[in-house]
C-alpha positions as CSV (number, residue, x, y, z in Angstrom):
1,X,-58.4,11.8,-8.2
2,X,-54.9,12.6,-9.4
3,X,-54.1,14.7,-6.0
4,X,-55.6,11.5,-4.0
5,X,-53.7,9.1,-5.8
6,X,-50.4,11.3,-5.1
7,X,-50.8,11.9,-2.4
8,X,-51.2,8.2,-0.9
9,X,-48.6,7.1,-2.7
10,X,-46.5,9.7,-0.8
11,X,-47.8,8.8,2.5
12,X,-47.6,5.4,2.0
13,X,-43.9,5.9,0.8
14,X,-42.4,8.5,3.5
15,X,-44.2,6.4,6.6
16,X,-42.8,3.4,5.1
17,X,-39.3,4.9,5.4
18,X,-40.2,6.2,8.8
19,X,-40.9,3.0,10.3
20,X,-38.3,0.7,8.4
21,X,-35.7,3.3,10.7
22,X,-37.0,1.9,14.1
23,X,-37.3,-1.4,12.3
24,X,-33.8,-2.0,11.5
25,X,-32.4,-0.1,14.4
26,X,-34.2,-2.5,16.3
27,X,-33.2,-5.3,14.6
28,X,-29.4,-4.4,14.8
29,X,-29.6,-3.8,18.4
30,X,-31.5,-7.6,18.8
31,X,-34.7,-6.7,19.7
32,X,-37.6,-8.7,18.4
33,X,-40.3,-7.1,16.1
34,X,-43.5,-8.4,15.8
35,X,-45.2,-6.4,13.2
36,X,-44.5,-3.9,10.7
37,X,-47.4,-2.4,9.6
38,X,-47.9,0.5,6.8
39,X,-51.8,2.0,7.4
40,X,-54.4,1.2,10.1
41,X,-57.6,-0.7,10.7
42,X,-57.9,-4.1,8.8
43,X,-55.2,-6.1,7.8
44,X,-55.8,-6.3,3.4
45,X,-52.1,-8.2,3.2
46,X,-50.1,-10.4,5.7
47,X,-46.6,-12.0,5.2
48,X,-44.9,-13.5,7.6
49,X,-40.5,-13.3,7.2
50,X,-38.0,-15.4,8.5
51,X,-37.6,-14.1,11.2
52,X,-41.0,-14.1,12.4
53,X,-41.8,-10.4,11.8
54,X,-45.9,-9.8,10.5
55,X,-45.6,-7.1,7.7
56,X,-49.0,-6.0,7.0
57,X,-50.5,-3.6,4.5
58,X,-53.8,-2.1,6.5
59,X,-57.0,-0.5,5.1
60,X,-56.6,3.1,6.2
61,X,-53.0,4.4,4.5
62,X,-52.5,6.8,7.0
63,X,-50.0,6.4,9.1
64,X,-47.8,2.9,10.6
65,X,-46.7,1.4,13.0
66,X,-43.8,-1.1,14.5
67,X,-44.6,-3.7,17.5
68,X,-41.3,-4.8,19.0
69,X,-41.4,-7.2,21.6
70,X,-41.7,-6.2,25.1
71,X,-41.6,-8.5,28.2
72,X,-43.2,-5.6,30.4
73,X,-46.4,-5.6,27.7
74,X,-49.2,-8.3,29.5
75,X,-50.9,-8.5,26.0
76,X,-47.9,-10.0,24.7
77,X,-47.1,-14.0,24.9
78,X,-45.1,-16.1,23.6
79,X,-41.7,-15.3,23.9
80,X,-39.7,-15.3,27.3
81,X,-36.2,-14.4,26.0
82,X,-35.5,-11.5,27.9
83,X,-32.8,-10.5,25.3
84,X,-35.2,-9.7,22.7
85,X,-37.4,-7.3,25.1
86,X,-37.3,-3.5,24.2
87,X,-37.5,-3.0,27.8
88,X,-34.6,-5.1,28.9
89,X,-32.3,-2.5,26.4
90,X,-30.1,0.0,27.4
91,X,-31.6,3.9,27.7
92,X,-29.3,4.5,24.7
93,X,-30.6,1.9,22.8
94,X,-34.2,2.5,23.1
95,X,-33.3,6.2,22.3
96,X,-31.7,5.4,18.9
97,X,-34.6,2.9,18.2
98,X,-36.7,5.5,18.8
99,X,-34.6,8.1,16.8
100,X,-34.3,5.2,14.1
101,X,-36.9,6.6,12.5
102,X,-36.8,10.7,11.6
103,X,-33.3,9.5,11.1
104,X,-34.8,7.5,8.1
105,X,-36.3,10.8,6.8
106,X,-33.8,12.7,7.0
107,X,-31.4,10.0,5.0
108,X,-34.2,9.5,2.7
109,X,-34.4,13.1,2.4
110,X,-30.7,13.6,1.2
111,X,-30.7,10.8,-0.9
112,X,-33.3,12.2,-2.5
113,X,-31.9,15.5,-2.8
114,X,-28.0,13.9,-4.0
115,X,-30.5,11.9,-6.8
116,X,-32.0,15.3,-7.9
117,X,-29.2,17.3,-8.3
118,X,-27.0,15.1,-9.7
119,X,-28.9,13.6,-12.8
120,X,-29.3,15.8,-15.7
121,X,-32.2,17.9,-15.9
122,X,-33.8,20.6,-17.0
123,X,-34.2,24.3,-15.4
124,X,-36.1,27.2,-16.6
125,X,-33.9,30.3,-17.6
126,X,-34.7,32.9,-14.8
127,X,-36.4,35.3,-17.6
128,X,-39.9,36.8,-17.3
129,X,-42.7,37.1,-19.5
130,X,-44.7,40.2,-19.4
131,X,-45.6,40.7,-15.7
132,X,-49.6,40.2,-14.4
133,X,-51.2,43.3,-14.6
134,X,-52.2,45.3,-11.6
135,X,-49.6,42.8,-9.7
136,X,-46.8,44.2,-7.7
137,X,-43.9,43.5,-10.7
138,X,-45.9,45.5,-13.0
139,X,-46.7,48.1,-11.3
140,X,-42.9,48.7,-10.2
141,X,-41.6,48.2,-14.4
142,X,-40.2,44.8,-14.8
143,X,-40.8,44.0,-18.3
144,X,-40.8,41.2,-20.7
145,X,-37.5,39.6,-20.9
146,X,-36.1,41.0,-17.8
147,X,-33.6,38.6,-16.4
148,X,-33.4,37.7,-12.6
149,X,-29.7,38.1,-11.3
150,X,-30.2,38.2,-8.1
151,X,-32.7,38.6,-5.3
152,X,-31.7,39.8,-2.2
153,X,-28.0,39.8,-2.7
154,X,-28.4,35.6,-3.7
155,X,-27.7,34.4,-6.6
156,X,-30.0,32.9,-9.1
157,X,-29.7,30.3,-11.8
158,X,-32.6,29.4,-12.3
159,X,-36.8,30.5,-12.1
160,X,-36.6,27.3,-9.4
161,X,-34.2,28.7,-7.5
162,X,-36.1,32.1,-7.7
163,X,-39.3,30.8,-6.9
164,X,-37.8,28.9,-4.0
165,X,-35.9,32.3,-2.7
166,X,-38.7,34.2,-3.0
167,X,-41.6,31.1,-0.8
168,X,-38.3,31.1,2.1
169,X,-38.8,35.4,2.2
170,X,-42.0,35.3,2.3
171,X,-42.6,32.6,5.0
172,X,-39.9,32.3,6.6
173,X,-37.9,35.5,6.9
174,X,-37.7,38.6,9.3
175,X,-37.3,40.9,6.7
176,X,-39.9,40.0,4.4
177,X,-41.7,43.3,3.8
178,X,-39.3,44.3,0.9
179,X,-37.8,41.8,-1.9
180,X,-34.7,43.3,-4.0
181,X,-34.3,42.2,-7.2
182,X,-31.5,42.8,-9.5
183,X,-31.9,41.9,-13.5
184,X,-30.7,42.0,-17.1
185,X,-32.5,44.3,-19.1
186,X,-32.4,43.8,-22.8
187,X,-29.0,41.9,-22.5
188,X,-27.0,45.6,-21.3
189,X,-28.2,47.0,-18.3
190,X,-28.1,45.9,-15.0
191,X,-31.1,47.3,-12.9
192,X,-32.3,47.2,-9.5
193,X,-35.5,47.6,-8.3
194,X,-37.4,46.4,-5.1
195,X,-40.6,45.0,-4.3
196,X,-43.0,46.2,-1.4
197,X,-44.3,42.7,-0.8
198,X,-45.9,43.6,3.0
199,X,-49.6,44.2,1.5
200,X,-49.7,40.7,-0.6
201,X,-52.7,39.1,-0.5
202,X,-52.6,35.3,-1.3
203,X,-53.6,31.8,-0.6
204,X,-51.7,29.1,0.1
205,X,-52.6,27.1,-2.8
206,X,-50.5,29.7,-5.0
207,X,-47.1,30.4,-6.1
208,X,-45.6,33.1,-4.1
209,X,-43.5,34.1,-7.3
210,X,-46.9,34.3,-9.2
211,X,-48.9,36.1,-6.4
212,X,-45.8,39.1,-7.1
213,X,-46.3,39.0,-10.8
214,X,-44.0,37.2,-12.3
215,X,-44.0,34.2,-14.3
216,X,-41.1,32.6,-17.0
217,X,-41.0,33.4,-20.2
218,X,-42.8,30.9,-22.3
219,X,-43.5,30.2,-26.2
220,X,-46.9,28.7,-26.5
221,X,-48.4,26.2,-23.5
222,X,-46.9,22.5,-24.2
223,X,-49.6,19.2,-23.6
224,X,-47.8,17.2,-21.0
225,X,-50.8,14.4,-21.1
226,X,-54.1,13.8,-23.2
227,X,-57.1,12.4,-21.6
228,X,-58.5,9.4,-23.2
229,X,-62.3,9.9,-25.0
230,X,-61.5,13.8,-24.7
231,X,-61.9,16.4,-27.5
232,X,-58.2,16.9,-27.4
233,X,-57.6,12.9,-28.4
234,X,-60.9,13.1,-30.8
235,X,-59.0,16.3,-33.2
236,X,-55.6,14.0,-33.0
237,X,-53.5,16.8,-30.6
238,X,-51.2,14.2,-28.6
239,X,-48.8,14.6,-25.8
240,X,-45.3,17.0,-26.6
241,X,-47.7,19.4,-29.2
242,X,-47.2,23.0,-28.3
243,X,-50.6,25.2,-28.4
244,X,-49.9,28.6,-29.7
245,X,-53.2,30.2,-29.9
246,X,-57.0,30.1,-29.3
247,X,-58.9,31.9,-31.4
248,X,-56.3,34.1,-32.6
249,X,-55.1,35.1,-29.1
250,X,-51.7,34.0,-27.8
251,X,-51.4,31.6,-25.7
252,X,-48.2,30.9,-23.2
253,X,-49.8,30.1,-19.9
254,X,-52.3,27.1,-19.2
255,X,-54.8,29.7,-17.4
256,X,-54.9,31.5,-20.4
257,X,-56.6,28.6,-22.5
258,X,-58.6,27.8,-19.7
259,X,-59.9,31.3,-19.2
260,X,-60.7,31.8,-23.6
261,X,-62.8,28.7,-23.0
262,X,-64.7,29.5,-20.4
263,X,-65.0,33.0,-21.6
264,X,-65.8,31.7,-25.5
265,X,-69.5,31.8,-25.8
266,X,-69.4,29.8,-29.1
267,X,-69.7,26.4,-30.1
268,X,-66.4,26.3,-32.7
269,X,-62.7,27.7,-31.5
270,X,-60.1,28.0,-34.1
271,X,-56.9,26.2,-32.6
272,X,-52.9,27.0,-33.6
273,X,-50.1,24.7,-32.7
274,X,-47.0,23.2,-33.2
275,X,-46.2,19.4,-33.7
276,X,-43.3,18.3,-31.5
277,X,-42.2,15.6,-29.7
278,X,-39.8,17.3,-27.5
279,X,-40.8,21.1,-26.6
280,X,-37.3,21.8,-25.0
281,X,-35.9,21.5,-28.5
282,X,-38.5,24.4,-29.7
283,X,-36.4,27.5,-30.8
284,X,-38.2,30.1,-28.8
285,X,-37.5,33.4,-31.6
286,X,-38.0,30.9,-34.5
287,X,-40.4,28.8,-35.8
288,X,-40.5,29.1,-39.4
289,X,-38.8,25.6,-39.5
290,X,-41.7,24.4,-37.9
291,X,-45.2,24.0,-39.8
292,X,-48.2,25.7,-37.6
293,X,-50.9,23.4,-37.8
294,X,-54.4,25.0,-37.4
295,X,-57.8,22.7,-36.4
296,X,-61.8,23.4,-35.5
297,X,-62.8,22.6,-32.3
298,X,-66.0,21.7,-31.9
299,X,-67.3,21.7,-28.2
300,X,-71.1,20.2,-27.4
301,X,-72.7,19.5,-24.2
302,X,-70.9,16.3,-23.8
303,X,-67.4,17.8,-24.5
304,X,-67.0,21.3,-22.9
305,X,-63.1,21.2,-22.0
306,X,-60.2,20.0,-23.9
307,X,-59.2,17.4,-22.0
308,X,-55.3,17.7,-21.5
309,X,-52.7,18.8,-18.9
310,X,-50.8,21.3,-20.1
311,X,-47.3,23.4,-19.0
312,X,-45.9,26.8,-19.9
313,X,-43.5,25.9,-22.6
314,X,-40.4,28.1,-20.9
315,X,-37.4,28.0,-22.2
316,X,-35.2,25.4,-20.5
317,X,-31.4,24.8,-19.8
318,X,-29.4,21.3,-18.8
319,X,-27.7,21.3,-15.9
320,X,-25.8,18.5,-13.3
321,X,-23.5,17.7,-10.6
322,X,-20.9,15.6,-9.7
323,X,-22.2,12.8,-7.3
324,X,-19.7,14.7,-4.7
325,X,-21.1,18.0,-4.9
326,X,-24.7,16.7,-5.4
327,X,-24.0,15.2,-2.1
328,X,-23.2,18.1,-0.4
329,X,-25.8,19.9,-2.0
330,X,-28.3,17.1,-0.7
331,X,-27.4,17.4,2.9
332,X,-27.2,21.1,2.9
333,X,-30.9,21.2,1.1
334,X,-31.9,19.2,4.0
335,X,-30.4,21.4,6.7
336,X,-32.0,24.1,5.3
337,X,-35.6,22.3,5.3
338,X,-35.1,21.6,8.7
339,X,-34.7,25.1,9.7
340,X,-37.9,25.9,7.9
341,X,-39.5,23.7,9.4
342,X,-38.2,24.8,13.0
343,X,-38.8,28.2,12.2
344,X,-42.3,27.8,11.0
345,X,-43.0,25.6,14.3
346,X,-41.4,28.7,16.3
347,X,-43.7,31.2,14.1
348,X,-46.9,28.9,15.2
349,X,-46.1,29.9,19.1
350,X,-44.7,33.1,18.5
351,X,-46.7,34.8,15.3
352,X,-49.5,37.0,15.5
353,X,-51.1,34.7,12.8
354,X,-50.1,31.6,14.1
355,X,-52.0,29.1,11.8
356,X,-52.1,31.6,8.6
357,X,-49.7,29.5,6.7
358,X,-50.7,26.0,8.0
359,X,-51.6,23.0,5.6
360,X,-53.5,19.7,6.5
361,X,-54.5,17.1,4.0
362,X,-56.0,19.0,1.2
363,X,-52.9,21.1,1.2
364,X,-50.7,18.1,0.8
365,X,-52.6,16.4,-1.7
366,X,-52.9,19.8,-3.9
367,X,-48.9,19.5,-3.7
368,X,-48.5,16.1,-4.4
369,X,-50.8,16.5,-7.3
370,X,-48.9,19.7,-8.5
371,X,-45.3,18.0,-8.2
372,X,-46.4,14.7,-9.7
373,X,-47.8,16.5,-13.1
374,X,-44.8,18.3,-12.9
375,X,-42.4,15.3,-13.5
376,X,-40.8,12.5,-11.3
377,X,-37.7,15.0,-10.1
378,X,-40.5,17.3,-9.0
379,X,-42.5,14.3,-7.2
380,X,-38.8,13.4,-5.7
381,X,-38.3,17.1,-4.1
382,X,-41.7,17.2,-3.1
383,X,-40.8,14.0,-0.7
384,X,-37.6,14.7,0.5
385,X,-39.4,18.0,1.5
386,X,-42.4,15.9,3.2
387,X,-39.8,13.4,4.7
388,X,-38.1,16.2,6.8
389,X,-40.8,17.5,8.2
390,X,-42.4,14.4,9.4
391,X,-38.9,13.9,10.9
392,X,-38.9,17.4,12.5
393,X,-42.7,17.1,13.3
394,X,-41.8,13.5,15.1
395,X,-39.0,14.8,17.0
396,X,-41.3,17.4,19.2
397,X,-41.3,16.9,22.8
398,X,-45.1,15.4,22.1
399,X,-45.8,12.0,24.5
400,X,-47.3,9.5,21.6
401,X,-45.1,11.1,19.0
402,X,-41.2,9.7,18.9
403,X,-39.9,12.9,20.6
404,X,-42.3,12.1,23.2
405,X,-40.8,9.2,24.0
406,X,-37.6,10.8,24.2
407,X,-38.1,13.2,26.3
408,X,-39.5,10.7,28.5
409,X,-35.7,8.9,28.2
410,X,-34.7,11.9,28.9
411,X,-36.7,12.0,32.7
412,X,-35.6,8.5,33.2
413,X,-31.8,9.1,33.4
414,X,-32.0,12.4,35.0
415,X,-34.3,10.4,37.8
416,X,-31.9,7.2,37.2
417,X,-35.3,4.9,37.1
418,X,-37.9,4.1,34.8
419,X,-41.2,6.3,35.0
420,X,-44.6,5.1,36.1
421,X,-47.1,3.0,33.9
422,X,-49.8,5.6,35.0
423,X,-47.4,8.4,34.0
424,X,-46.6,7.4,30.5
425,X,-50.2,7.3,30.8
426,X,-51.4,10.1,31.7
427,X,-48.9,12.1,29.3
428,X,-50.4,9.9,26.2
429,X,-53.9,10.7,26.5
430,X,-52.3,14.5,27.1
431,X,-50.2,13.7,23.6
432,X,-53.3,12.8,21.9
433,X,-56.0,15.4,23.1
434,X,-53.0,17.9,21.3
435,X,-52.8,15.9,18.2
436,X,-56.4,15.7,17.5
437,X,-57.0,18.9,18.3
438,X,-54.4,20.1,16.4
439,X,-55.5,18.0,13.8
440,X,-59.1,19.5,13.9
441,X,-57.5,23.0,13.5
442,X,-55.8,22.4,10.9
443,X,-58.8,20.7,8.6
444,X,-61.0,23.0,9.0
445,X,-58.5,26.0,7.7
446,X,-57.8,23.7,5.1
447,X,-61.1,23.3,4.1
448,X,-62.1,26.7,4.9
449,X,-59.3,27.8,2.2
450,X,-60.5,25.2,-0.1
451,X,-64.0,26.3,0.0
452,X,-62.8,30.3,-0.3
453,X,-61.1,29.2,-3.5
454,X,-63.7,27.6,-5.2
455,X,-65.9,30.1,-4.8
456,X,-63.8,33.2,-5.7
């Protein structure tokens, strides 16, 4: 419900912004709109403005629309002042109303971007905890402790940045067979080793930086939420309380608990933890200051989980920007989602595996989910990343989609007329044959990978 939930508020937030862009360019440029519309089908709210613009919130959240007025439409009546016709505009008008709105993305996106790197937040200290076993970090000696310096020559500050280096290799590079990492070992030396990463075997629904093996050092799993009439709320663990152990075992990784529980054939578990209200204040090598509370739980047939939403406790820094570099930094961080996004588009004509790395619905949703529990600057990225590529996806030479409609701007003045009503036509029911096919491609390998997961 959570991953439903997030991901239509995204949807509804992100095509909202798309269509306000033709919107107002429209409206600066004088030309009438009749209805804004977020969603299709049946109308479930109407307003009508001053200005006599229809804004309507529609039963099926998935997509919008704008209806500017057009003296060249038959269907539409009522209004004869030429002025106000989309039609009666300029080519270069229509084009930037057209434009108006992945130009909205992409100004969403940096603002987005410029909001998260300027406030204060926290990062996790690019230091691992003991590598998976059998996964490719283990098996080539990181250890415990090992801090990330750099990978691949760049930089890193943070497990965010690493995790975000490593996904941009991996999907998006040419040289993505090997991954060099250079780290801190036990505060002295500085090693290098690198990764063979051209046999890796993962899903789409995981962390690349998890797939290799590594994961942040953490102290104990922290309860971000407690669920209401759960076993967690019934034994009085609340929201900020840092599990240690089940059982007896450690515990530093949500998958962990989940795994003793499943695993636990008995009825009673023995739970340690600490009681805080802010886990970034925990003292990761000390916690003698802080009394370990131990409690029973007691699972039966109507309470077999815990009922909480947990997060590796990792050890956490502050860190901020001046509005001015946080700026740059947010138009750069959308110049580089761009390029992904182009690249990936390239990679779909050009790869062997062209839809290997595709996502649809379930794929959004799973993100939106993910980013959401993971706090509102997490939520925030996750947009300004789903802004640009609607915006990028929008701009393709597509008839139906806005860089259709360019490109047909782009016929008219090298023909120095308007095209045909039957052409336009003809290349719209060609626009949407592709999208629904493409569509249909890309459900069923999301659901395909859905249904692989659930049943490994």
């Amino acid at each position: 419900m959570t991953a439903i939930i997030s991901f239509l508020i995204a949807i509804t937030i992100l095509v909202f912004v798309h269509e306000f862009g033709h919107y107002i360019v429209a409206r600066i440029y004088g030309v009438k709109v009749l209805r804004f519309s977020i969603g299709f089908g049946y109308p479930i709210f109407k307003k009508i403005d001053s200005h006599g613009t229809e804004w309507v919130l529609s039963a099926i959240p998935l997509g919008g629309y704008v209806t500017m007025w057009d003296h060249l439409n038959t269907k539409q009546k009522g209004l004869d002042n030429l002025k106000k016709s989309y039609s009666n505009k300029s080519l270069i008008v229509r084009s930037a109303i057209v434009f108006g709105g992945p130009l909205a993305n992409f100004i969403f996106a940096i603002v987005a971007f410029t909001c998260i790197f300027s406030l204060e937040s926290y990062k996790t200290l690019p230091v691992i905890d003991i590598p998976t076993p059998g996964s490719i970090a283990q098996i080539n000696g990181l250890e415990k402790n090992d801090k990330i310096l750099a990978v691949n020559g760049q930089k890193i500050n943070s497990f965010e940045e690493l995790n975000s280096y490593i996904k941009d290799t991996v999907y998006y590079s040419d040289s993505k067979s090997v991954i060099n990492i250079n780290f801190l070992r036990k505060n002295k030396n500085i090693k290098n080793v690198s990764l063979d990463i051209s046999g890796l075997k993962h899903s789409k629904f995981e962390n690349i930086t998890k797939s290799i093996g590594l994961l942040p050092r953490s102290r104990g799993v922290k309860i971000v939420d407690v669920l209401d009439h759960s076993l967690a709320k019934e034994v009085g663990l609340k929201k900020g309380d840092v599990i240690l152990s089940m059982d007896e075992l450690e515990v530093n990784f949500p998958k962990q608990i989940t795994d003793i529980i499943k695993s636990n054939n008995k009825r009673q578990m023995q739970l340690e933890y600490l009681l805080l209200t802010d886990a970034t204040n925990l003292n990761k090598d000390d916690t003698t200051s802080k009394a370990i509370k131990k409690l029973i739980l007691n699972f039966d047939d109507s309470k077999q989980v815990l009922g909480v939403y947990l997060v590796a406790n990792t050890q956490k820094f502050k860190t901020s920007m001046s509005f001015i570099e946080a700026l740059k930094n947010g138009f750069s961080q959308t110049v580089k989602v761009i390029n992904v996004c182009l690249t990936s588009i390239y990679k779909l004509f050009t790869s062997g595996s062209p839809f290997e790395n595709l996502g649809g619905p379930i794929s959004i949703a799973n993100a939106a989910e993910n980013s959401a529990n993971s706090g509102t600057l997490a939520f925030l990225g996750f947009l300004a990343f789903f802004s640009v590529s609607i915006g990028v996806i929008n701009l393709l030479p597509i008839p139906v989609l806005d860089g259709g409609h360019l490109l047909y701007h782009i016929i008219e003045f090298i023909k120095g007329e308007p095209l045909s009503a039957s052409f336009k036509l003809t290349g719209t029911w060609l626009g949407i044959i592709f999208i629904v096919a493409f569509t249909f491609i890309v459900i069923s390998i999301d659901v395909l990978s859905f249904l692989k997961e659930l049943i490994k």
